[in-house]
C-alpha positions in Angstrom: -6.6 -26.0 6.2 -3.7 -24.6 8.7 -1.4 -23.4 6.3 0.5 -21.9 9.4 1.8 -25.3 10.1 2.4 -26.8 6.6 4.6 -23.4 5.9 6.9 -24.1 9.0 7.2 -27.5 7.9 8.5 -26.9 4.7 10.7 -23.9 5.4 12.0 -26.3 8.3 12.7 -29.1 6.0 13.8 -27.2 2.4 16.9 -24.6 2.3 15.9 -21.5 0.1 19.5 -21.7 -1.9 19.2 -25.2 -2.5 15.4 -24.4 -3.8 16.4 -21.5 -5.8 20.0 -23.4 -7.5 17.3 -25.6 -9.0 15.6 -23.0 -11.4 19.3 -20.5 -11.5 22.4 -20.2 -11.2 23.4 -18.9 -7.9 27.3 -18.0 -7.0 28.5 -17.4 -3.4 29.6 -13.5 -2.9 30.3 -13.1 0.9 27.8 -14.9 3.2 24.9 -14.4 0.4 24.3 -15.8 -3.2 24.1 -13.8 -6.5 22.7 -14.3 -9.5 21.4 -12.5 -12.8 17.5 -12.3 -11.7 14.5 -14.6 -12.9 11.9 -12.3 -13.3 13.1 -9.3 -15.6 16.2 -8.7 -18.0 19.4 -7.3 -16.6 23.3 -7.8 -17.6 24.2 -7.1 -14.2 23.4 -10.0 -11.5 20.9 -7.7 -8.8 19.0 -10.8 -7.6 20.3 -11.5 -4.1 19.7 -15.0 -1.5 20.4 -14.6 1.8 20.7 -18.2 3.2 20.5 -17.4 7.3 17.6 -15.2 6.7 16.0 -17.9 4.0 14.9 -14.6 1.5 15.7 -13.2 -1.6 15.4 -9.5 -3.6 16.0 -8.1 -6.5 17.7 -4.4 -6.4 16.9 -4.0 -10.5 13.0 -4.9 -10.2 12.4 -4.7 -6.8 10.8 -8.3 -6.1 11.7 -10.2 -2.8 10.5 -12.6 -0.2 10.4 -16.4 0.7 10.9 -19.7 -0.8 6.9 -18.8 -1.8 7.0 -16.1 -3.0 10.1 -17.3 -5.4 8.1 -20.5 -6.4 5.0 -18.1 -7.0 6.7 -16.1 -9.1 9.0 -18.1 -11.0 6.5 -20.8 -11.5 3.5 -18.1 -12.2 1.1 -20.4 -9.3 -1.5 -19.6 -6.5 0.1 -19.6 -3.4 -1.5 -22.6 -2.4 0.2 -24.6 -5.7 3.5 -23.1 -4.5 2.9 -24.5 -1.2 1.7 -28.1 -3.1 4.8 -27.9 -5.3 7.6 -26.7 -2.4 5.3 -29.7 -0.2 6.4 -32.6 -2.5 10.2 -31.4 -2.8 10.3 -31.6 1.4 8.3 -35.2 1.2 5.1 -33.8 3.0 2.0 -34.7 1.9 -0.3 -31.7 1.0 -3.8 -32.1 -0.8 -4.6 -27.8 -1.4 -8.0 -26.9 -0.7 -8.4 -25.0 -4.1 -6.9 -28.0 -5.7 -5.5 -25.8 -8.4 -8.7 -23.4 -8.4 -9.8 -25.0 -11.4 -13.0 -22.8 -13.3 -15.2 -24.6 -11.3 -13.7 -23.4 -8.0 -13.2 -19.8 -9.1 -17.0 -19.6 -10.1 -18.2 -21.3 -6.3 -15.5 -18.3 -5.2 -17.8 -16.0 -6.9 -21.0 -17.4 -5.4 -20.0 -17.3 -1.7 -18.4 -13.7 -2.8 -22.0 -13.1 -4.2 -24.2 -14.9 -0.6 -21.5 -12.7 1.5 -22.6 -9.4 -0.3 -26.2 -10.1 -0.1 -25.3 -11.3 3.9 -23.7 -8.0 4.4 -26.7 -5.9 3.1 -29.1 -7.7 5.4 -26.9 -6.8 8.4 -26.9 -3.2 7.6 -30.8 -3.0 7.6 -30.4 -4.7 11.2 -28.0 -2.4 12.4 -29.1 1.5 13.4 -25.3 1.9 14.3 -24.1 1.0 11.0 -27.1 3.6 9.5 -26.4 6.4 11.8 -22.4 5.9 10.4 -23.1 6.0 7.2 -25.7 9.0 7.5 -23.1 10.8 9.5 -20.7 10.3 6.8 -23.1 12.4 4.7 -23.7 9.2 2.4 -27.6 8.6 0.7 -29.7 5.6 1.0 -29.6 5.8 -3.0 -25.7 5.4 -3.0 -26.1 2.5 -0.4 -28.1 0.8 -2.9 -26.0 1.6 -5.9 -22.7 0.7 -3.8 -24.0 -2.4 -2.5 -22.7 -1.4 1.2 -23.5 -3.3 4.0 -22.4 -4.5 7.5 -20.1 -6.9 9.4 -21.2 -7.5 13.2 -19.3 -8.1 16.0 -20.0 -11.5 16.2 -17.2 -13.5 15.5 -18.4 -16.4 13.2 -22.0 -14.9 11.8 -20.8 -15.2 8.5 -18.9 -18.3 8.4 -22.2 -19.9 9.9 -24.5 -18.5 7.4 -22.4 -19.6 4.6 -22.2 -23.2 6.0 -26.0 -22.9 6.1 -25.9 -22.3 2.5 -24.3 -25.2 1.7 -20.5 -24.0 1.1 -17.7 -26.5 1.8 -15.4 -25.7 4.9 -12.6 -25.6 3.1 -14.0 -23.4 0.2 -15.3 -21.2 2.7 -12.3 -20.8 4.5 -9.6 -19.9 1.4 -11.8 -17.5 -0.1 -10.5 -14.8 2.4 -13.6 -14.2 4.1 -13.4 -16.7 6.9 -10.2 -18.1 8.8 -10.7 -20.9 10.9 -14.2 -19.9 11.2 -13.5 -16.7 12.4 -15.1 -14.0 10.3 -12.6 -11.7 9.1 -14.4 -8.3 8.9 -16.3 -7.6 12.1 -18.1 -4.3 13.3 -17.0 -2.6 10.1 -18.7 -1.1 7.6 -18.5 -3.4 4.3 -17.7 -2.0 0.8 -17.9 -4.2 -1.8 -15.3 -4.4 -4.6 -16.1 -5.3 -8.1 -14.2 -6.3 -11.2 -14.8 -5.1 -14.8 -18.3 -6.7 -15.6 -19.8 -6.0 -12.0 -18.6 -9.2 -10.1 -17.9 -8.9 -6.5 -14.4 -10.1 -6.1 -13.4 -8.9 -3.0 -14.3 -6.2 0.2 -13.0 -3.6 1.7 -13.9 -3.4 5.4 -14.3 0.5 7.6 -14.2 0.5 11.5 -17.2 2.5 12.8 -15.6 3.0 16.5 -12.4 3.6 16.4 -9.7 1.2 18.3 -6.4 2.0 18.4 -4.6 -1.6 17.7 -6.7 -2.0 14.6 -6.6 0.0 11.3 -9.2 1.9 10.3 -9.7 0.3 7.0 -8.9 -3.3 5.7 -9.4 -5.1 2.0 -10.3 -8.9 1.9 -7.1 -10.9 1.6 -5.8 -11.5 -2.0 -7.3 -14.9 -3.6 -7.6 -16.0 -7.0 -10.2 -13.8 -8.0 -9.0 -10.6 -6.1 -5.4 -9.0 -6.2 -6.0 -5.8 -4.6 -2.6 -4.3 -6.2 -4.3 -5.1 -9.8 -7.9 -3.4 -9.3 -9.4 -0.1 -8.9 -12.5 0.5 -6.1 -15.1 2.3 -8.2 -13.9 1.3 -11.7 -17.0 -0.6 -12.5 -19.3 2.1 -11.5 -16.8 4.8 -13.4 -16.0 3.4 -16.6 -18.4 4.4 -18.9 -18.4 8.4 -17.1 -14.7 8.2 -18.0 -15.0 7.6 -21.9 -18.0 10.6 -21.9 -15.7 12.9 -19.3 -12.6 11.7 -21.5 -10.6 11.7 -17.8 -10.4 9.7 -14.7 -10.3 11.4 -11.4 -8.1 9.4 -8.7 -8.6 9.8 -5.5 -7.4 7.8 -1.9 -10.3 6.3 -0.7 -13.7 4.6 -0.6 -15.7 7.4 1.3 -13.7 10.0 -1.6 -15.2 7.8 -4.2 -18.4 6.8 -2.9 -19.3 10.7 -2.2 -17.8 12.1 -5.3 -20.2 9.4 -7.2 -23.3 11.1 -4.9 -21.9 14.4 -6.0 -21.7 14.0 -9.7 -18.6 12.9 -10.3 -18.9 9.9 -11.3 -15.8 9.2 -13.8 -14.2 9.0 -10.1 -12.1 5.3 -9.0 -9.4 4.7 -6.2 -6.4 2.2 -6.0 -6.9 -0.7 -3.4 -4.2 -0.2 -0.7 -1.0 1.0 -2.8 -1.2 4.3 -4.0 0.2 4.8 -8.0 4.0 5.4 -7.0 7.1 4.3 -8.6 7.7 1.9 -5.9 4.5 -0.1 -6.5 5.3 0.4 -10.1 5.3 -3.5 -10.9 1.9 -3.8 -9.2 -0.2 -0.5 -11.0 1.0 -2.0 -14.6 -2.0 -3.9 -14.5 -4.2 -1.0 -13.2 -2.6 1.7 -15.5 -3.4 -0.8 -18.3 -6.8 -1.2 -18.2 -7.4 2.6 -17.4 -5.3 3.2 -20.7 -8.0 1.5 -22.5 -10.5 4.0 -21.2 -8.6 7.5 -20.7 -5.0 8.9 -21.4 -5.5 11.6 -18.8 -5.8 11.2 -15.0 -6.8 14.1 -12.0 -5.0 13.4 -8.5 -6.5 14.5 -6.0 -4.3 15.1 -2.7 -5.0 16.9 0.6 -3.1 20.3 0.5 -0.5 19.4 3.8 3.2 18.1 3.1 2.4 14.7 3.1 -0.2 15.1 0.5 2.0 16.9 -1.9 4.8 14.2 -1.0 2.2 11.8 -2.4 1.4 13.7 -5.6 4.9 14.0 -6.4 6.0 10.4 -5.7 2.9 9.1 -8.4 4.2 11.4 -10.9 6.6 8.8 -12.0 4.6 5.7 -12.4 1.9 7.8 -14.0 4.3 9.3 -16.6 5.6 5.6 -17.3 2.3 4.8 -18.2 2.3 7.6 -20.6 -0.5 9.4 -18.6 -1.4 13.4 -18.8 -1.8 14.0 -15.3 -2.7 16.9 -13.7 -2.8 17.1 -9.8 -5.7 18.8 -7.0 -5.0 20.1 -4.1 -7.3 20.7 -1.6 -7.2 22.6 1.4 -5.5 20.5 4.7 -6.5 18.2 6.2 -9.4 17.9 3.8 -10.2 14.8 1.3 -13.1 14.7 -1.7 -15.6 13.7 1.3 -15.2 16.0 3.8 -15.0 18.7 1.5 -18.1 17.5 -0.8 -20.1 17.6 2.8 -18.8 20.8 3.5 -18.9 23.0 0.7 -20.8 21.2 -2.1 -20.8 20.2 -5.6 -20.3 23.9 -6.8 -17.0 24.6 -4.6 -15.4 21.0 -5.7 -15.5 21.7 -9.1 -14.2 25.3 -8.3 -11.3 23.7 -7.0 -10.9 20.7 -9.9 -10.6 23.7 -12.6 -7.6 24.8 -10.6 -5.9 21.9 -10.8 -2.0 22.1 -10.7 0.0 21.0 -13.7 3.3 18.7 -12.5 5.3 22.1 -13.3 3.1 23.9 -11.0 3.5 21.3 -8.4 7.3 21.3 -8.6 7.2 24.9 -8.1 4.9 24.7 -5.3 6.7 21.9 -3.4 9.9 23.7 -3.0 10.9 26.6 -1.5 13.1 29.3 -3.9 16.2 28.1 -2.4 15.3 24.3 -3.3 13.8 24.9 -6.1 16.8 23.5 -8.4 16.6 20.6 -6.4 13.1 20.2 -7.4 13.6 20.5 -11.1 16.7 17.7 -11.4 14.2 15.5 -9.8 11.5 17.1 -12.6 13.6 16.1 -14.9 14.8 12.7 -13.7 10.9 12.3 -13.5 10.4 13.7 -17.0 13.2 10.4 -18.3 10.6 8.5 -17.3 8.0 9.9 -20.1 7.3 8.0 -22.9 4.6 10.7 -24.7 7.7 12.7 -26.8 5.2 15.2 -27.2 3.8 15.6 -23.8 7.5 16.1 -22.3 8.0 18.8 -24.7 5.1 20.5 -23.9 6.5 20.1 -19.8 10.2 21.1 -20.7 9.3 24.1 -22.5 6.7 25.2 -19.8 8.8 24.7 -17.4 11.4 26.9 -18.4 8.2 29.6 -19.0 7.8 29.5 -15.1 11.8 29.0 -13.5 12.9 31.4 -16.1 15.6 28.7 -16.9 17.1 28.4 -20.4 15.3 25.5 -22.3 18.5 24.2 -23.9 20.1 23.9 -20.8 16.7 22.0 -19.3 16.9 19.8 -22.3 20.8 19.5 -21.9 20.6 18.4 -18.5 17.6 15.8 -19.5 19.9 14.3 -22.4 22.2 13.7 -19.5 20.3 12.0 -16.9 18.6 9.9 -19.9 22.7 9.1 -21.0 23.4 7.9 -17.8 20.7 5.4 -16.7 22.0 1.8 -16.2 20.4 -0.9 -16.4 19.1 -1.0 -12.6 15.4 0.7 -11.8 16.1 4.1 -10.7 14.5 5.4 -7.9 13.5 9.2 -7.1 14.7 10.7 -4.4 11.4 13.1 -3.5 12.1 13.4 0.3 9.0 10.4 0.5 11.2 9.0 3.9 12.5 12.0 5.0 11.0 12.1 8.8 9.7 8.7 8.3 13.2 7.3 8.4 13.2 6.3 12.0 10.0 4.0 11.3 12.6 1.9 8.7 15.6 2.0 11.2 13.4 0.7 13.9 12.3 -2.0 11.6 15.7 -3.0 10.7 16.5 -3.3 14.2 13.6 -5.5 15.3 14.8 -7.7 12.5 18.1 -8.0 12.9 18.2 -8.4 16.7 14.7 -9.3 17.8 15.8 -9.6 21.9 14.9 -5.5 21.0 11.1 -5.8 20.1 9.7 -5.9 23.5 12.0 -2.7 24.4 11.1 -0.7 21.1 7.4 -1.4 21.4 7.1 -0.4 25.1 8.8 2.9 23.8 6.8 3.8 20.4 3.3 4.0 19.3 2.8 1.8 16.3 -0.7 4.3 15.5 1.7 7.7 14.8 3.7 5.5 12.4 3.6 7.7 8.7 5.0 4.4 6.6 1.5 2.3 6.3 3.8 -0.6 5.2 5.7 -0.2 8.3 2.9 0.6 10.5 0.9 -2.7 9.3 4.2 -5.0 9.3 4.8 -3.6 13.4 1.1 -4.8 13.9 1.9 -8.4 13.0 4.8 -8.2 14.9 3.3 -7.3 17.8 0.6 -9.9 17.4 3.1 -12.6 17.2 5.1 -11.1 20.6 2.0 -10.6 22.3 1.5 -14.4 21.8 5.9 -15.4 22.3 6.2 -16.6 19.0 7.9 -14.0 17.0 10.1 -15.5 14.4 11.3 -14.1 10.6 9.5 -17.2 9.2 6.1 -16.8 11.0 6.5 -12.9 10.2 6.9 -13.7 6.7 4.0 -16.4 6.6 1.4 -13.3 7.6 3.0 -11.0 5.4 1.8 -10.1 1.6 4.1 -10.3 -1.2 4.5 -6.5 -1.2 5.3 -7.0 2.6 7.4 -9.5 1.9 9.5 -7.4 -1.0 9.8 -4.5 1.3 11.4 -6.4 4.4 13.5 -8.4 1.8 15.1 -5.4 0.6 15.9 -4.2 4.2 17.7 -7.3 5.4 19.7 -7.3 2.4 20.5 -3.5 2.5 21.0 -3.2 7.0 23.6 -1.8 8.2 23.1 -1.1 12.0 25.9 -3.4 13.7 25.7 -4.7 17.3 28.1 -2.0 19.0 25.9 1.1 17.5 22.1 -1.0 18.1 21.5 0.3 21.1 22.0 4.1 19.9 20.4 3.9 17.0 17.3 2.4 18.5 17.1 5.2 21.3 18.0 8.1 19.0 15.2 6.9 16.7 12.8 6.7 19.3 13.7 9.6 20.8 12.9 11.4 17.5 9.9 9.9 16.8 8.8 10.8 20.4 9.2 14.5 19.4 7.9 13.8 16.7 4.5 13.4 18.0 4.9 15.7 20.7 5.5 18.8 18.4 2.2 17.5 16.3 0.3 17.9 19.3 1.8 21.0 20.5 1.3 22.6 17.1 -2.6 21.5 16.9 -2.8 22.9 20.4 -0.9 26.0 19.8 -3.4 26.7 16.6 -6.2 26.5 19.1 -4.9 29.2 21.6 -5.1 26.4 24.4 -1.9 27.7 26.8 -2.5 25.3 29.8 -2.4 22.4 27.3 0.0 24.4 25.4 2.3 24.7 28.8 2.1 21.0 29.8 3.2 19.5 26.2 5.9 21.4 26.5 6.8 20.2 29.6 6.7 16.6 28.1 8.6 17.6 25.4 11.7 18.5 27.7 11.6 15.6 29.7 11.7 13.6 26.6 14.7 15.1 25.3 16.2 15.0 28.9 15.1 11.6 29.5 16.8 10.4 25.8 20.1 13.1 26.3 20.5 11.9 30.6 
C-alpha cells in the first residue's frame, strides 16, 4: 500500500487544529494554539499547535510531530490505525494492510521475520565478500553462528521475491519493514539480527561493507508492531542471564562492540538501537531501563576517550540516574571502541581497562579543565536532582567534596536549591552536547523555514561531517526529496520517525532566524562548519608529520575564510 499518497491526502483534506480541538482544548496565543498537554501532567499549558506548519510539541515532555503522530499518541494506535482513523474523518476510504495487526498478523510478522533471517544466512555462505568482512572485522565463524549474521545482496528485490515464493501476502510482506514496494530495504550490507526477550527475531540491523558516502554506514529495520527500536536493546537476549551471574550490564555503542565483547568473554555485554541512554531520549529508554532494572541495578559505559565520547558519557548520566542506576563509565583510549581495541590488545588489556573505570565524580573532574571545573559540578549537581537512590547520591555528594576539596554542606546547600527551584517543565542539562554542533541546528532551521535555501546550503556543506546523527539523517531525506523536486514539510515529515518528527517540531516552534538576517546566518554557519572540517584534517595531517599536505590545507583554510569574509 502507498501510504505516501493516502498521507498527502489526508493532511490536504484535515487541518491539524481542527483535529487536535476534538480531543483538547486549544486557545489561540499569537499565530499558534496552546493548550495544557495530552500526554503527561503539567499546570502550566507547554503543548503548542502551529497551524501553517500543521505540527505540534510539547516543551514539558518533549513530544511533537504531525496530525499522526498526535492520533498515535493520544489514541495509543499503529500508525497504520492512525492513518484508518484520520482516513475516515477526511471521507477517504482506507482498508490498512495490518488491518489492526490483530495476533494473527503479528505472529505471520514473526514468520516472514523468521524466513528473512534464515534468507540472510544463506546469502552469507554465498558471498566471499561478506566472509572476508566479517573475518577482517576479527569476528569467529562460532559467533556468526551464535549471532545469527548473515547477508543482504545487491540485488534490489532478492528478498521480496523469495518471500513471495514462500507464500507471504504482498501486502504483509511489504509493512513488515523489510520490503517497500518490492524493493528490498537492506542491500550489500552485512545483516544483524535483533531479537526480543525469548529469542524472537523482531527486527535487523543492517552494516555497509563498502563504504558510500550518501548512505550511512549502519541502518535498523524500520519500526513495526513487533519492533520499536527506541524500546529494545541489541544483545539483550544473548546477555541476560551473564548479567544476573556478573550482577552488571556493560553498555556499549554498537553491534561489532557487542558482537566482539561476547567472542571475548564478556558476555553480560548489550547496546541501545539507534538512541543512545540520554536525557533527551529519556521518554524512549524508560522502557529499556525497565526491563534491565529487572536484571541489574548497576550499568558500565563504555565511551571512546576523545571529546565527543566524554560528551556522550556525561549527557547519559542523567537518564541513567533517573532510572536509579549505579553507573560507572570506561574510557578507552581515542578513537578506539570495545572492537577495535579487543582485536588489538586482547581480552587481558580490556579488562585492565574495565577495572579502571571512572566513577561520574571522576568523570566530572576529568571533563573540565580547573578553571571550569565549578561549572562542571552545578551541572553534577543538577544531574545528581535527578537521583532517585537517596543513598547512592550521598555516597556521590560526599565523594565529591573528597576530590574538589569543596565543603559538603555547601554541595548539599547548593543541591537543596536546584531541587527548590525545579518547575514543573522537564529540565534539560546544559553539558556543552551542541556546542560546535550548533551550526548543523541553525542550518536546519533555515532549510525549514525558507526552503528556496536548500539547494544553496547543500551545494555548500557536506551532509557526511555532520556530528548531530539526527540532523545528519533528517539532511539525507531532504536531500532525497530535492534531488527528486519535491521537497515539502509534509513529505519531509511522512519519511520521518516520531523521534525525527519531535526534534523538528521543537525547532519550528522555538526558530528565530528572520528573513533580513537568513542570509548571514546561513553563510556564517557554513563558513564555520567549513573550518570545521578543515582544521580536522589539518590536525590528523599535522599528527602525521605530512608538511606538503600540511601546507596545502592550510592554504584552503585561508581561502575559505577569505572567500566567507570577501
Amino acid at each position: 500500500m502507498n501510504y505516501q499518497k493516502i498521507l498527502e491526502e489526508i493532511k490536504n483534506r484535515l487541518d491539524i487544529v481542527d483535529v487536535i480541538s476534538e480531543y483538547i482544548d486549544l486557545k489561540k496565543t499569537g499565530q499558534n494554539y496552546k493548550s495544557l498537554c495530552p500526554f503527561h501532567p503539567e499546570k502550566t499549558p507547554s503543548f503548542f499547535v502551529n497551524p501553517s506548519k500543521q505540527i505540534f510539541h510539547c516543551f514539558g515532555c518533549g513530544k511533537g510531530g504531525d496530525i499522526i503522530t498526535f492520533v498515535m499518541e493520544y489514541e495509543k494506535v499503529s500508525f497504520s490505525e492512525a492513518i484508518s482513523i484520520l482516513a475516515k474523518k477526511a471521507g477517504l476510504e482506507f482498508e490498512p494492510s495490518e488491518k489492526s495487526f490483530s495476533y494473527a498478523s503479528k505472529e505471520k510478522l514473526y514468520e516472514i521475520y523468521e524466513q528473512a533471517l534464515h534468507y540472510y544466512i544463506s546469502q552469507l555462505k554465498n558471498s566471499e565478500k561478506a566472509k572476508q568482512y566479517l573475518k577482517s572485522r576479527g569476528i569467529n565463524e562460532q559467533t556468526v553462528e551464535i549471532f545469527k549474521i548473515g547477508y543482504a545482496s545487491e540485488e534490489r528485490n532478492s528478498l521480496y521475491n523469495f518471500l513471495k515464493e514462500k507464500g507471504f501476502d504482498e501486502s504483509l510482506i511489504n509493512s513488515s519493514g523489510l520490503v517497500n514496494n518490492s524493493y528490498d530495504f537492506f542491500r550489500n550490507r552485512i545483516i544483524i539480527p535483533i531479537q526480543d526477550l525469548t529469542g524472537r527475531v523482531i527486527g535487523f540491523g543492517g552494516r555497509l561493507i563498502e563504504r558510500a558516502v550518501e548512505l550511512p554506514k549502519y541502518i535498523n529495520s524500520p519500526d513495526t508492531p513487533i519492533f520499536k527500536k527506541g524500546e529494545n536493546l541489541f544483545g539483550f537476549w544473548h546477555a541476560k542471564q551473564y548479567i544476573r551471574e556478573k550482577g552488571y550490564v556493560i553498555v556499549v555503542e554498537g553491534y561489532m562492540d557487542v558482537i566482539l565483547c561476547h567472542q571475548y568473554g564478556f558476555k553480560n555485554t548489550v547496546a541501545p538501537l539507534g538512541t543512545a541512554l540520554t536525557q533527551e531520549q529519556l521518554e524512549k529508554t524508560k522502557r529499556i531501563l525497565n526491563n534491565l532494572k529487572k536484571f541489574t541495578n548497576k550499568i558500565l559505559l563504555i565511551f571512546d576517550g576523545d571529546e565527543a565520547g566524554i560528551l556522550a558519557a556525561q549527557r547519559s548520566l542523567m537518564s541513567l540516574f533517573n532510572g536509579g542506576f549505579i553507573v560507572k563509565i570506561v574510557l578507552l583510549p581515542e578513537k578506539e571502541d570495545p572492537a577495535s581495541f579487543l582485536q588489538k590488545y586482547g581480552e587481558k588489556a580490556f579488562k585492565n581497562y574495565l577495572s579502571k573505570a571512572l566513577s561520574p565524580v571522576d568523570l566530572i573532574i576529568k571533563s573540565y579543565p580547573q578553571k571550569k571545573l565549578n561549572e562542571g559540578i552545578r551541572n553534577f549537581l543538577n544531574m545528581l536532582s535527578y537521583l532517585k537512590d537517596l543513598i547512592y547520591r550521598d555516597e556521590l555528594l560526599k565523594e565529591l567534596s573528597e576530590k574538589t576539596g569543596i565543603n559538603e554542606i555547601t554541595l548539599r546547600e547548593e543541591l537543596k536549591q536546584i531541587i527548590s527551584n525545579k518547575t514543573s517543565k522537564k529540565e534539560r542539562i546544559d553539558l556543552k552536547a551542541y556546542s560546535g554542533s550548533k551550526e548543523e541546528e541553525i542550518l536546519l532551521r533555515i532549510v525549514l523555514s525558507y526552503p528556496e535555501k536548500i539547494n544553496y546550503i547543500l551545494e555548500k556543506v557536506k551532509i557526511e561531517d555532520f556530528e548531530i546523527q539526527s540532523i545528519r539523517n533528517i539532511f539525507l531525506k531532504i536531500q532525497e526529496l530535492q534531488r527528486n523536486s519535491e521537497f515539502s514539510l509534509n513529505k519531509l515529515l511522512n519519511m520521518l520517525d516520531e523521534e525525527e518528527k519531535a526534534f523538528i517540531s521543537k525547532l519550528i516552534m522555538t526558530s528565530e532566524i528572520d528573513e533580513e538576517s537568513v542570509i548571514q546566518n546561513m553563510k556564517d554557519c557554513i563558513k564555520k562548519l567549513a573550518l570545521k572540517s578543515i582544521d580536522k584534517k589539518i590536525k590528523e595531517v599535522a599528527k602525521l608529520g605530512d608538511e606538503k599536505n600540511l601546507n596545502e590545507l592550510i592554504k584552503i583554510r585561508k581561502s575559505i575564510i577569505r572567500n566567507y569574509n570577501g
